[in-house]
Backbone as CSV, one residue per row, in Angstrom:
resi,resn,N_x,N_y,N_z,CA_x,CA_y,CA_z,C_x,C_y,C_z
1,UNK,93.843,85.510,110.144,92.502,85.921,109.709,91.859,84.765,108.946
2,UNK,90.723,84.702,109.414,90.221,83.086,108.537,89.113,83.723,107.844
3,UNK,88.674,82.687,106.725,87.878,83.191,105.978,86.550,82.014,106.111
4,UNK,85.541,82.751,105.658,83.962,81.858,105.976,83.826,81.304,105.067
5,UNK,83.034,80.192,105.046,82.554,79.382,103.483,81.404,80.330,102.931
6,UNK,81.028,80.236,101.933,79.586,80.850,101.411,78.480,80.195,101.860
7,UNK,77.796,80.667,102.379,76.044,79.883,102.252,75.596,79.064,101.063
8,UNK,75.214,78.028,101.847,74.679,77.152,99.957,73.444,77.585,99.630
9,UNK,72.855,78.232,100.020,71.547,78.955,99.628,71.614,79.735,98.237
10,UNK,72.228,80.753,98.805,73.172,81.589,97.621,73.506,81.150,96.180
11,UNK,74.116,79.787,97.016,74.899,78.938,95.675,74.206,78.477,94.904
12,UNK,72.931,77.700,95.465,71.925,76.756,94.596,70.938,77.403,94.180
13,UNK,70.815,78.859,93.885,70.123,79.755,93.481,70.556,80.358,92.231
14,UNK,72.868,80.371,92.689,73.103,80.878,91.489,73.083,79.239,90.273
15,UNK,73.293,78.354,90.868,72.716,77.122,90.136,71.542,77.283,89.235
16,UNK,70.550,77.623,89.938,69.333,77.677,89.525,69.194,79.156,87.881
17,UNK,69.883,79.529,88.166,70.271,81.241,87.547,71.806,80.864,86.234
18,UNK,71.732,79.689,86.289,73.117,79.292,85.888,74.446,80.533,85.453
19,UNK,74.479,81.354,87.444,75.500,82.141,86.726,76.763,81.931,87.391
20,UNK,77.902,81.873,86.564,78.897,81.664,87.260,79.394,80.331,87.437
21,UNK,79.049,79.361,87.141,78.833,77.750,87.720,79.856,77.795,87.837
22,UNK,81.549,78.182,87.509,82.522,77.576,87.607,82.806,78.252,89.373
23,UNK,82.902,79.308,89.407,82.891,79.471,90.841,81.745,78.929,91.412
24,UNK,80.584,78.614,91.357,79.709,77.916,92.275,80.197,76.131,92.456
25,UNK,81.090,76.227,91.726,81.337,74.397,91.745,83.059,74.330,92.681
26,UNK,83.732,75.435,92.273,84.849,75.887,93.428,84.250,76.125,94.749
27,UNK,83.089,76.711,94.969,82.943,77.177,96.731,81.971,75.775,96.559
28,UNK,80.996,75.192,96.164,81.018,74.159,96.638,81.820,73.045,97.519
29,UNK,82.924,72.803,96.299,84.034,71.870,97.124,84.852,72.595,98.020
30,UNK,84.801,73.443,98.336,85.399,74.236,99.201,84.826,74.185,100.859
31,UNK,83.278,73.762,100.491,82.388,73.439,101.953,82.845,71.717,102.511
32,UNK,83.305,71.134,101.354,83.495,70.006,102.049,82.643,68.776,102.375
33,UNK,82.795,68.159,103.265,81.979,66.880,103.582,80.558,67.302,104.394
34,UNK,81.181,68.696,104.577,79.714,69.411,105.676,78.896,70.054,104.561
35,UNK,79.523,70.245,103.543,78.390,70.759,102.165,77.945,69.946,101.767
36,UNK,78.487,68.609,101.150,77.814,67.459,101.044,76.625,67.083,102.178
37,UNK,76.605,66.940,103.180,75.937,66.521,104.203,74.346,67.338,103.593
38,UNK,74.978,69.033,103.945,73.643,69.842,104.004,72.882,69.258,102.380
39,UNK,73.734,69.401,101.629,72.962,68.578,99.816,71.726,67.887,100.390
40,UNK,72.674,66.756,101.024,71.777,65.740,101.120,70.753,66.033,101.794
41,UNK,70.791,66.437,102.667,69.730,66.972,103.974,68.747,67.785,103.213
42,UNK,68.982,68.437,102.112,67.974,69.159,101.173,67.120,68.356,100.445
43,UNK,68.083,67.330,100.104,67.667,66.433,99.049,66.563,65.774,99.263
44,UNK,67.090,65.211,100.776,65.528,64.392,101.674,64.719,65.681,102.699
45,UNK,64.777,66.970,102.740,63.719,67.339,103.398,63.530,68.318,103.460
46,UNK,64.105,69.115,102.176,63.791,70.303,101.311,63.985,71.054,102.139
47,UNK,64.345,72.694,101.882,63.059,73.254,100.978,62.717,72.929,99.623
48,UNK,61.589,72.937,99.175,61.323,71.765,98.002,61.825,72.810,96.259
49,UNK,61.953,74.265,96.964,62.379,74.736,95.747,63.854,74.875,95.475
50,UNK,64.794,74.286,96.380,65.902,74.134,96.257,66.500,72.217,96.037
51,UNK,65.384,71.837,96.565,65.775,70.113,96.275,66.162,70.028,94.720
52,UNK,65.763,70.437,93.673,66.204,70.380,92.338,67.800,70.702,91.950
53,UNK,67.964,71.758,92.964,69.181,72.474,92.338,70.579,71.884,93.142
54,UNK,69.691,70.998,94.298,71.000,70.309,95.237,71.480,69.041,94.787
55,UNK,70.739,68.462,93.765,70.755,67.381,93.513,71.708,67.989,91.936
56,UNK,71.663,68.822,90.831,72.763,69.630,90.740,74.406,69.829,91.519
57,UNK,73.800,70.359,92.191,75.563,70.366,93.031,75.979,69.566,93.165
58,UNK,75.465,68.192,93.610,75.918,67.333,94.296,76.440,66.892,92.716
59,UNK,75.835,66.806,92.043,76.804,66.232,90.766,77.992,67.107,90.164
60,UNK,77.648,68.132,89.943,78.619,68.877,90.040,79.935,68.826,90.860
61,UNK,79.719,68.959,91.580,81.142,68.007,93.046,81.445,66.258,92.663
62,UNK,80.818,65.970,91.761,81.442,64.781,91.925,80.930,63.647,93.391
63,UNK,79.760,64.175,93.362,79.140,63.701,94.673,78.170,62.577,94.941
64,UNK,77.657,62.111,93.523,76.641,61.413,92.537,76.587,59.910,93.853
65,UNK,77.908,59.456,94.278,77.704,58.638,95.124,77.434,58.297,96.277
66,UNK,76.918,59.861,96.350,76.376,60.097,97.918,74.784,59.845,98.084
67,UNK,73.968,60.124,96.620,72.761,59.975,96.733,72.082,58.887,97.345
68,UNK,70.745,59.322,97.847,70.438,57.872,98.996,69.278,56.913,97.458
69,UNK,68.581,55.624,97.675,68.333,54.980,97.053,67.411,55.595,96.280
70,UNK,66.647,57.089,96.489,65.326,57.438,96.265,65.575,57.771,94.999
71,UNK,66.961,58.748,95.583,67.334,59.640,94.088,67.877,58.756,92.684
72,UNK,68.336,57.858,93.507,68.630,57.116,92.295,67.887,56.538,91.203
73,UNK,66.826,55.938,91.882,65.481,55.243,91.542,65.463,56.348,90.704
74,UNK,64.949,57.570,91.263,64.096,58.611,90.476,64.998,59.355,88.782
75,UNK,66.336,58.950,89.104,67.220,59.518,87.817,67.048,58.466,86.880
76,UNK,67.208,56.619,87.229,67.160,55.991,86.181,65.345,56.011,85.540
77,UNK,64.830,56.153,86.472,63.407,56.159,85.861,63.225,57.039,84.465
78,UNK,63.808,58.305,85.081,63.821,59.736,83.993,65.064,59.546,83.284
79,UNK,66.181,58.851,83.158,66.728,57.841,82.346,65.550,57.199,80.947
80,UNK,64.732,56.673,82.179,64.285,54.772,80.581,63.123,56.031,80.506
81,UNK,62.206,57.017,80.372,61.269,57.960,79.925,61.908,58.243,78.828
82,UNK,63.184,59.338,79.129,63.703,59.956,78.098,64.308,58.853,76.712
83,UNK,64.289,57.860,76.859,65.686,56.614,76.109,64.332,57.213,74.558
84,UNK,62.868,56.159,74.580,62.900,56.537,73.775,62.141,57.203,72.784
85,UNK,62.442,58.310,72.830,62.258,59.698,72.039,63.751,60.474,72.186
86,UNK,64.562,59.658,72.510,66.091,60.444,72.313,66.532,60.909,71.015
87,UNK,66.760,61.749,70.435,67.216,62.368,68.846,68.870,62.974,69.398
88,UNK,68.874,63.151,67.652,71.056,63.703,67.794,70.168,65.076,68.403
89,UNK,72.117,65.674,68.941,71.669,67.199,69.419,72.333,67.983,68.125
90,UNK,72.099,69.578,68.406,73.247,70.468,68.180,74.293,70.839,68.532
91,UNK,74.717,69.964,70.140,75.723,70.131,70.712,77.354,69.803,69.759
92,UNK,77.835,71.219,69.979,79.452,70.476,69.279,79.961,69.361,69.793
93,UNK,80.654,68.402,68.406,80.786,67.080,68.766,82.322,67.519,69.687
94,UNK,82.886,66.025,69.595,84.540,66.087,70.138,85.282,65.901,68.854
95,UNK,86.425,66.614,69.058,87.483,66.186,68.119,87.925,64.899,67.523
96,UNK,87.614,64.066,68.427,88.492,62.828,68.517,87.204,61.693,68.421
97,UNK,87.092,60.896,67.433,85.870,59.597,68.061,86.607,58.354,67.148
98,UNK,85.423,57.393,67.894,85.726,55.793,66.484,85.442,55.662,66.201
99,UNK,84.625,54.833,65.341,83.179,54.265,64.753,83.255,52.732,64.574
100,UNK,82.407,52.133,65.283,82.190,50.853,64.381,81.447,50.291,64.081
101,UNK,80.900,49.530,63.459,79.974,48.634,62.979,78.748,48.153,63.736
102,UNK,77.394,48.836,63.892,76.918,48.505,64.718,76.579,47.167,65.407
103,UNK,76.458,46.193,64.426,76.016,44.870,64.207,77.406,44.436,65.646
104,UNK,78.437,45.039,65.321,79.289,44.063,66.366,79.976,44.687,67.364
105,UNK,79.661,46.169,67.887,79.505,46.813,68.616,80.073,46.729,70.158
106,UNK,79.542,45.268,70.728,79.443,44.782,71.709,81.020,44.742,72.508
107,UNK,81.695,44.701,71.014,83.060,44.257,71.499,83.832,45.452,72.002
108,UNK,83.329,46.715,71.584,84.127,48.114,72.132,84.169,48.076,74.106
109,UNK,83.571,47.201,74.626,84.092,47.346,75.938,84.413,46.802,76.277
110,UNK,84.917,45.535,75.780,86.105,44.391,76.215,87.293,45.352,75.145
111,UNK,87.507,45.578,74.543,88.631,46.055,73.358,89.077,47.674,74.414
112,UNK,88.291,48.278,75.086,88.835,49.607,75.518,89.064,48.795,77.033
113,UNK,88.427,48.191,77.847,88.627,48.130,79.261,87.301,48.705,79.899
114,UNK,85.932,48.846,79.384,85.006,49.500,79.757,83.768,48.951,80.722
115,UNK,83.397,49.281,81.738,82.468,48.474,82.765,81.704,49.341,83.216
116,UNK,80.423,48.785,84.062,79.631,49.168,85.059,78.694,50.475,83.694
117,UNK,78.237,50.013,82.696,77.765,50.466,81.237,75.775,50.838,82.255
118,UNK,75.627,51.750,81.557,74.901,51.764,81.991,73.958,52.917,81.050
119,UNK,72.176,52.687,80.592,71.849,53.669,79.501,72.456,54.763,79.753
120,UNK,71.987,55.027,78.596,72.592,56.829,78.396,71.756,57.835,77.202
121,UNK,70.721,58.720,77.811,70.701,59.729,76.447,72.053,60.559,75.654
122,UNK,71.706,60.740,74.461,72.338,61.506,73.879,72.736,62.671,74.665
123,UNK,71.802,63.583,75.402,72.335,64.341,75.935,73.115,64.114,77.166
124,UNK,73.259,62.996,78.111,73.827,62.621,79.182,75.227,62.209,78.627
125,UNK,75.249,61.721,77.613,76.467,61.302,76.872,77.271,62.374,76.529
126,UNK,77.048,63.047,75.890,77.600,64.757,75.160,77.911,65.008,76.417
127,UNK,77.179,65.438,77.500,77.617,66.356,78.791,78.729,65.071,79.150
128,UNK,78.683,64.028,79.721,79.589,62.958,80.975,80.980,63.350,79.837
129,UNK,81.256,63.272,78.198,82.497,63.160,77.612,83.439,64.783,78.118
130,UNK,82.495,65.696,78.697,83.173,66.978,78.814,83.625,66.977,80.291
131,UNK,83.752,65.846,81.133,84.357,65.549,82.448,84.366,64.229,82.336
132,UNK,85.488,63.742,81.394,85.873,62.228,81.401,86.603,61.462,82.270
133,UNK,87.395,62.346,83.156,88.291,62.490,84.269,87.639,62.552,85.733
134,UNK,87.977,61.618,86.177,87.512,61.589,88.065,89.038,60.643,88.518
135,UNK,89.664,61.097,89.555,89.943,60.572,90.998,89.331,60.357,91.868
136,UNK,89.794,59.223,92.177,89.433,58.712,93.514,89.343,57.286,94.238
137,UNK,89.020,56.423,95.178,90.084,55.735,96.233,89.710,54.214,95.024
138,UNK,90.701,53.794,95.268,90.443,52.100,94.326,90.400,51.419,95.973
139,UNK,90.436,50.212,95.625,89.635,48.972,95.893,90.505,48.952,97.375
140,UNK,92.077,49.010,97.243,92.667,48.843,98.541,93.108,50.195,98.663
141,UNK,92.293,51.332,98.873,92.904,52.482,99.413,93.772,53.465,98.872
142,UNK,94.116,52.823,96.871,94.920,53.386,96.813,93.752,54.534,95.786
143,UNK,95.378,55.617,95.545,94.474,56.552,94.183,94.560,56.100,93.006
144,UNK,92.756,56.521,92.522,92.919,56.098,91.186,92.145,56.695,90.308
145,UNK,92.756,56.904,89.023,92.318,58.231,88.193,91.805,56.755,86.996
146,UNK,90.099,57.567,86.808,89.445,56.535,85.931,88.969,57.474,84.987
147,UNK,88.464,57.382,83.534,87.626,57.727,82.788,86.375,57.245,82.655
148,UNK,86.062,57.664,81.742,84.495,57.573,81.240,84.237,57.771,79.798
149,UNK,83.367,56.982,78.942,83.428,56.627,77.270,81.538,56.573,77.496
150,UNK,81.357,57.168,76.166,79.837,57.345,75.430,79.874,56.717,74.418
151,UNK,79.581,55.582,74.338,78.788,54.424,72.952,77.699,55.310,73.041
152,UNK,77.679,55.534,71.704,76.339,56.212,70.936,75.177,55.349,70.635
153,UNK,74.120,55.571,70.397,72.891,55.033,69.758,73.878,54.406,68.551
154,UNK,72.871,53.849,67.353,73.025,53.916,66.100,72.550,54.633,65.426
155,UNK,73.812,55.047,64.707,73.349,55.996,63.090,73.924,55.489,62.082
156,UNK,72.918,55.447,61.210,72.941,54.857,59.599,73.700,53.540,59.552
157,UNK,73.458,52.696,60.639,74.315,51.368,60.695,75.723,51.344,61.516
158,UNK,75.939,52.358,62.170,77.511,52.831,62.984,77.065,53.189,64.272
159,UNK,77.532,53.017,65.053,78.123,53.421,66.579,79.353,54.352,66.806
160,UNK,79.250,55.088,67.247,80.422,55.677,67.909,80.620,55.727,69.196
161,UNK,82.368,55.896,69.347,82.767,55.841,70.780,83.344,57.591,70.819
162,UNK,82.689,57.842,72.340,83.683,59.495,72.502,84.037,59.356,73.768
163,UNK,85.112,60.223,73.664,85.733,59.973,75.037,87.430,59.792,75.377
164,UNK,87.878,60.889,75.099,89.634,60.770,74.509,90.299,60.054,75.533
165,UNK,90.209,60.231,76.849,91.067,59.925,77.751,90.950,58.221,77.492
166,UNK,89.742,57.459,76.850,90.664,56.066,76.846,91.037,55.293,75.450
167,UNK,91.549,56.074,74.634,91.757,55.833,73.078,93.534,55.995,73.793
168,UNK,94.197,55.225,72.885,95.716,55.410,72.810,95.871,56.216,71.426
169,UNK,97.060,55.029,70.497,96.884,56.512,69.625,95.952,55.650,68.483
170,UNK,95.771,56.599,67.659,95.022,56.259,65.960,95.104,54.644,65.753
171,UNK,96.426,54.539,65.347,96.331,53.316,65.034,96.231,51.690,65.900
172,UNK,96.968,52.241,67.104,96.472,51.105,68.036,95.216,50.816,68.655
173,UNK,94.528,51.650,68.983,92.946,52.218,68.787,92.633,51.282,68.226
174,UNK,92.476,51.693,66.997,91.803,50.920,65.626,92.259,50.046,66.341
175,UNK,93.702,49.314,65.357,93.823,47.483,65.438,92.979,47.041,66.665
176,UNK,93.310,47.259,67.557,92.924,46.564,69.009,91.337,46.412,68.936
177,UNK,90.366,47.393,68.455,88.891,47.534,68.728,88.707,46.774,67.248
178,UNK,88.840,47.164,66.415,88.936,45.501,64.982,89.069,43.917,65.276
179,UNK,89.973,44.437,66.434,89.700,42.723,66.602,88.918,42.250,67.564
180,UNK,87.779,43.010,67.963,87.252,42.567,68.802,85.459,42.849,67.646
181,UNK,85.399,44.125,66.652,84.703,44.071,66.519,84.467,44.013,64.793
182,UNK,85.416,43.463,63.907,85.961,43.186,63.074,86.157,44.183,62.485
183,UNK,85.701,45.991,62.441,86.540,46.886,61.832,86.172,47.935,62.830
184,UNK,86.866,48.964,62.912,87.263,49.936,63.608,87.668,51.034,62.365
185,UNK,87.252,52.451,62.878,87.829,53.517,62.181,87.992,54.837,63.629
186,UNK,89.249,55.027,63.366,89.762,55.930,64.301,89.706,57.616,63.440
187,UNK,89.125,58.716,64.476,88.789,59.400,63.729,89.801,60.837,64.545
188,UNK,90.373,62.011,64.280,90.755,62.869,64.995,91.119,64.144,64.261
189,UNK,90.603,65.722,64.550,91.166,66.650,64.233,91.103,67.487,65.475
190,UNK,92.542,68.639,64.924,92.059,69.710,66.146,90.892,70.777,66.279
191,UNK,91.494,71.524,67.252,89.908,72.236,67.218,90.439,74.232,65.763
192,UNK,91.642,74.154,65.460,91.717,74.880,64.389,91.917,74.502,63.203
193,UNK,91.097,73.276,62.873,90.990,72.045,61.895,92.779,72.067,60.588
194,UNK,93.363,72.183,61.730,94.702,72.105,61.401,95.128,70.652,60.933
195,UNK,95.457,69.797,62.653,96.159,68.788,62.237,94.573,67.884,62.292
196,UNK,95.204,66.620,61.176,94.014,65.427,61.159,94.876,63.905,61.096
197,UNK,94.196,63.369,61.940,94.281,62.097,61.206,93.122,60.854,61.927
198,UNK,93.552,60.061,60.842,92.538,58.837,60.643,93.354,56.964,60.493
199,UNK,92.098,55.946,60.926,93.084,55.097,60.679,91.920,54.285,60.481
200,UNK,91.711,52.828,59.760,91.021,52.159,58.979,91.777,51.124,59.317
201,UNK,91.212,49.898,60.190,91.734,48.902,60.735,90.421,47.877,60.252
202,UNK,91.124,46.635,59.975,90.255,45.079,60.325,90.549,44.177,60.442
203,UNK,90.086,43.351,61.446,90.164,42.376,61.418,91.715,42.231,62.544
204,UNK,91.804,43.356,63.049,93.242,43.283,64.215,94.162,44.226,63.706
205,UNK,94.340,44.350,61.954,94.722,45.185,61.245,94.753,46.641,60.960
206,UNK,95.796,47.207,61.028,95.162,48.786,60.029,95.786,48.583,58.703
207,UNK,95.073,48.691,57.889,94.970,48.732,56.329,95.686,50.014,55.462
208,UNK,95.275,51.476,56.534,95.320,52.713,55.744,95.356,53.630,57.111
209,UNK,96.259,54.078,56.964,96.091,55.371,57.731,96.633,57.057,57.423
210,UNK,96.510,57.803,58.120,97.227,59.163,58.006,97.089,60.251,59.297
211,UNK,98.499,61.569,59.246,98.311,62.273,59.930,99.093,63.198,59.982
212,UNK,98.924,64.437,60.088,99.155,65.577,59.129,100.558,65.704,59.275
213,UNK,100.983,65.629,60.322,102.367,65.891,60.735,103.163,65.130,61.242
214,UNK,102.802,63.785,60.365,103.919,62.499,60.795,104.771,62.520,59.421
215,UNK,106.158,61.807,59.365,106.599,61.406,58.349,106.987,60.370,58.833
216,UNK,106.691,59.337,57.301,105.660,59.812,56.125,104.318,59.634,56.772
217,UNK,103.369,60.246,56.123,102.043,60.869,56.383,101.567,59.765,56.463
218,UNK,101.650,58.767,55.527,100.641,58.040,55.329,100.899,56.564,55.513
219,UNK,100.219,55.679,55.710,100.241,54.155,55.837,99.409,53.194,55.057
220,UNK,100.002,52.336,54.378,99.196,50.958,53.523,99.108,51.879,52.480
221,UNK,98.344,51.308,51.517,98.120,51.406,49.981,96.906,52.012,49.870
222,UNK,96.806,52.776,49.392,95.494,53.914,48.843,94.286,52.754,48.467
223,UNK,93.483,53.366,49.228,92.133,52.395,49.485,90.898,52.719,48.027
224,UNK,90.487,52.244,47.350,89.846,52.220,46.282,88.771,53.568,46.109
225,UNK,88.219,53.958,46.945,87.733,55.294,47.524,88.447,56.128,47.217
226,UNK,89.390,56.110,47.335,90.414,57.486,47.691,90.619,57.970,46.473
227,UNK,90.774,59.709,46.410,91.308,60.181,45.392,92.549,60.673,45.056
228,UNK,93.386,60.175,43.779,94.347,60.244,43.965,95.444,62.072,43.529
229,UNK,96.887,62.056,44.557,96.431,63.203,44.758,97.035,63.870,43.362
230,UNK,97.392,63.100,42.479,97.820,63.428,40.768,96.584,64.040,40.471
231,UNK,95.149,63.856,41.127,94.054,65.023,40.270,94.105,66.213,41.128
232,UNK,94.832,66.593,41.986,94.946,67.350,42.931,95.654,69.033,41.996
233,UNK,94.778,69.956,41.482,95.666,70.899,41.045,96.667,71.637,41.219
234,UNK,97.146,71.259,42.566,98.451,71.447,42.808,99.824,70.586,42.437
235,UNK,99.394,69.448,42.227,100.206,68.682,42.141,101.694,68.680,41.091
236,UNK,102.481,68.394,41.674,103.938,68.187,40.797,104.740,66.728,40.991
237,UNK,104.683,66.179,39.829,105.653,65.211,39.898,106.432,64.992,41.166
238,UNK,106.894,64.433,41.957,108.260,64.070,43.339,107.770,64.725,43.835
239,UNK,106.559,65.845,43.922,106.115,66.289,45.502,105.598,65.656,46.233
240,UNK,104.723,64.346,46.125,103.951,63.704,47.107,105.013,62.163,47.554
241,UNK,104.363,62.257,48.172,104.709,60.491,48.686,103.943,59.733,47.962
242,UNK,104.472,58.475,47.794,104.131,57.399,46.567,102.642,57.214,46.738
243,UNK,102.303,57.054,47.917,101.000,55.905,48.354,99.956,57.018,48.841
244,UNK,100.309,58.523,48.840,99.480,59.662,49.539,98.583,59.571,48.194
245,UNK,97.076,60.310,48.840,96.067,60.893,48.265,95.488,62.217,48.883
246,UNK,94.433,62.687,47.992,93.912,63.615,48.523,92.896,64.070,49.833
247,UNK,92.924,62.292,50.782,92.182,62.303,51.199,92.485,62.530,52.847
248,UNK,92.973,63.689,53.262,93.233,63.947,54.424,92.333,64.348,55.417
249,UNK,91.052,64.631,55.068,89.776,65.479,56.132,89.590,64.060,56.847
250,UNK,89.752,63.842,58.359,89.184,63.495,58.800,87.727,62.782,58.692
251,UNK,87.073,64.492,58.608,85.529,64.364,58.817,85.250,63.906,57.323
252,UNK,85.619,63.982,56.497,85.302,63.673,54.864,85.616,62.183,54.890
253,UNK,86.457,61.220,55.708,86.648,60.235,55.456,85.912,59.255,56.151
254,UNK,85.338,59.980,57.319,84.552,59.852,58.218,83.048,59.354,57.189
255,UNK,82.817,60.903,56.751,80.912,60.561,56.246,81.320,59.741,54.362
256,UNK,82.817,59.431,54.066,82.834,58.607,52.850,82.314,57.222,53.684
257,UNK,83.492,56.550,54.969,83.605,55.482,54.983,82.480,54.918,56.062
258,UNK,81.878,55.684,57.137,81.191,55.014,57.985,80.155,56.345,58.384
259,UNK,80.400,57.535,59.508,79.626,58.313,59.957,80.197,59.580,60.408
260,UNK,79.598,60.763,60.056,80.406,61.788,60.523,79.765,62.649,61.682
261,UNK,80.351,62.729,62.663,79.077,63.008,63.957,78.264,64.626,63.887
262,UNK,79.466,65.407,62.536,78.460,66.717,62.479,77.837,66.843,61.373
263,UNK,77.651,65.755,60.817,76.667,65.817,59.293,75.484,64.684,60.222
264,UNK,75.452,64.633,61.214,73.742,63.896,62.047,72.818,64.893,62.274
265,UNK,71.559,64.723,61.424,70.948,65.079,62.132,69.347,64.739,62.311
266,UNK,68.361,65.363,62.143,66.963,64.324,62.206,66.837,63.778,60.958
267,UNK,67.523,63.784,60.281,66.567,62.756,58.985,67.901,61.652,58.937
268,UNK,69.292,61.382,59.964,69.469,60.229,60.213,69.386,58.921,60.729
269,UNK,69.015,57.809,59.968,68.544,56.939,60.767,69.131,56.358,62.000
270,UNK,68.290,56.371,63.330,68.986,56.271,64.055,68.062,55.135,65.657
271,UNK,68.744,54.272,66.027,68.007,53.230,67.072,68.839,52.830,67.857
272,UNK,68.075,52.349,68.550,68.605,51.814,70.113,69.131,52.963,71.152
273,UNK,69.759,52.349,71.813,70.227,53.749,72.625,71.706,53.668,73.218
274,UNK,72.203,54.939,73.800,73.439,54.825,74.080,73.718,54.397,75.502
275,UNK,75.344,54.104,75.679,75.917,53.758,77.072,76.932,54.785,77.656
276,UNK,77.118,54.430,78.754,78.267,55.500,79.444,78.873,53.993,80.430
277,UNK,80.241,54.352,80.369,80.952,53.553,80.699,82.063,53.933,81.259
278,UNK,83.146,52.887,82.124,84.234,53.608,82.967,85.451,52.609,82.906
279,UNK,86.357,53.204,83.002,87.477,51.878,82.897,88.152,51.338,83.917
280,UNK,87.249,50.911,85.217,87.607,50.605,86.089,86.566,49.761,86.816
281,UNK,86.482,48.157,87.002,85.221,47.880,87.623,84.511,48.423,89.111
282,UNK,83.687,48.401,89.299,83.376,48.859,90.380,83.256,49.965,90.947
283,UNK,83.552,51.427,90.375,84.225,52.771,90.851,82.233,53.426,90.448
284,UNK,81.912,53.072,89.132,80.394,53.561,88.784,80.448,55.146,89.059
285,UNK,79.509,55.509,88.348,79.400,56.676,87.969,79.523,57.977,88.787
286,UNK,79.865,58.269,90.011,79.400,59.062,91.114,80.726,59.800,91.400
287,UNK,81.996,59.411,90.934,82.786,60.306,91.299,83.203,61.535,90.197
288,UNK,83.054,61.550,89.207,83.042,62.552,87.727,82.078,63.573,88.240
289,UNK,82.987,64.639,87.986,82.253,65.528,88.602,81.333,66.330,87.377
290,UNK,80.585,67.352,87.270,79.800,67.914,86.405,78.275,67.449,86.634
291,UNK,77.501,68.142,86.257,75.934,67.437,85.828,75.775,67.141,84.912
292,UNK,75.377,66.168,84.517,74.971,65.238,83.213,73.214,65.989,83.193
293,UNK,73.224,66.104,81.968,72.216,66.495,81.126,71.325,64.721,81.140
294,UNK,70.050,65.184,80.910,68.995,63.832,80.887,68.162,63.793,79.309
């Protein structure tokens, strides 16, 4: 007994209706290279009230590299419109980011492995970090699983990087992106603001670090900032580790030492604009599947 594909009519309607998307993005890829085809065939010769929502799917599938030259033209255009009047969102941030120095910035995509950079609104950025993950064919045929990283605008003099899949851990992070952009701060909690940690690198260095559930917790010598955790009212003599403080929040060490991505909002100063990037030359943006927000 065989079973039929769905009509894409149907589909790019419930697109349009945004209901369901996760099954509309399953029977999508489920049509195949002949669903792709019909996309396109919409794309160039409508019906004109579904051309919006095919050009949707097709990103959604991970299809972005199928578009013919028109569409492309027409996304970076509505790209450099939107760049600038771009503001932070309300969108929840990620767990995990870096920050560095805007002034030297440049160096976060030689220091991660990052290419084929290309603008980015705030909101295209937020959406591409929630499908950082694509497969698909490298250079001689083989498979190859690439990511994708969001350099932020600037705020209050900082950049951030999001984008977990190409951070190693905390501290190698840091050192490695310090020496390319003379300091680095590695930032991470979970999402039941349980475990945290952080790491404070320069110059190739990490200086200071921590994380909730390593022993010992902590690394280098309590940084002049920090409070120590003897004012801590819990505190007892031989309970702490020598060099620990009170300063375990992540996000608190975050908006002490550089930027905290959920204390942004319009009255932070903020310029230039952001990038989206991949760690693989040549592969460019079209196989990550999802729709990116503009």
């Amino acid at each position: 007994m065989s079973t039929q594909n769905p009509p894409l009519e149907p589909l790019l309607l419930q697109i349009a209706r945004q209901e369901a998307l996760w099954q509309v993005e399953k029977d999508l890829k489920s049509l195949g290279p002949e669903g792709v085809a019909r996309l396109l065939e919409i794309r160039r010769d409508g019906p004109g009230v579904l051309r919006r929502h095919a050009l949707h799917a097709l990103a959604m599938i991970g299809a972005g590299d199928e578009l013919g030259d028109r569409d492309r033209r027409a996304l970076e255009r509505l790209v450099r419109i939107k760049l600038p009047d771009d503001r932070p969102l309300d969108h929840h941030c990620p767990f995990m980011w870096l920050a560095v120095p805007a002034a030297t910035y440049e160096g976060v995509f030689e220091a991660l492995g990052l290419y084929d950079r290309i603008p980015a609104t705030m909101a295209m950025g937020m959406s591409a970090v929630q499908h950082d993950t694509a497969v698909t064919t490298g250079p001689h045929g083989e498979e190859l699983t690439v990511h994708r990283a969001f350099v932020t605008p600037e705020f209050a003099g900082w950049r951030m990087v999001f984008g977990g899949m190409v951070f190693k851990t905390a501290e190698e992070t840091a050192a490695r992106v310090s020496a390319y952009c003379g300091e680095a701060h590695f930032y991470f909690r979970d999402a039941y603001d349980d475990d945290h940690s952080w790491a404070i690198a320069e110059q190739g260095r990490v200086i200071r670090s921590y994380q909730t559930y390593r022993e010992l917790a902590w690394t280098g010598e309590p940084l002049p900032w920090e409070t120590p955790q003897t004012e801590d009212e819990y505190w007892e003599p031989g309970l702490y580790e020598p060099n620990a403080s009170c300063e375990t929040s992540a996000n608190c060490v975050a908006d002490k030492l550089s930027i905290d991505p959920e204390e942004i909002d319009e009255d932070t100063p903020m310029s230039g604009h952001g990038w989206l990037a991949v760690t693989a030359p040549g592969i460019g943006h079209g196989p990550f599947p999802g729709a990116l927000e503009i």
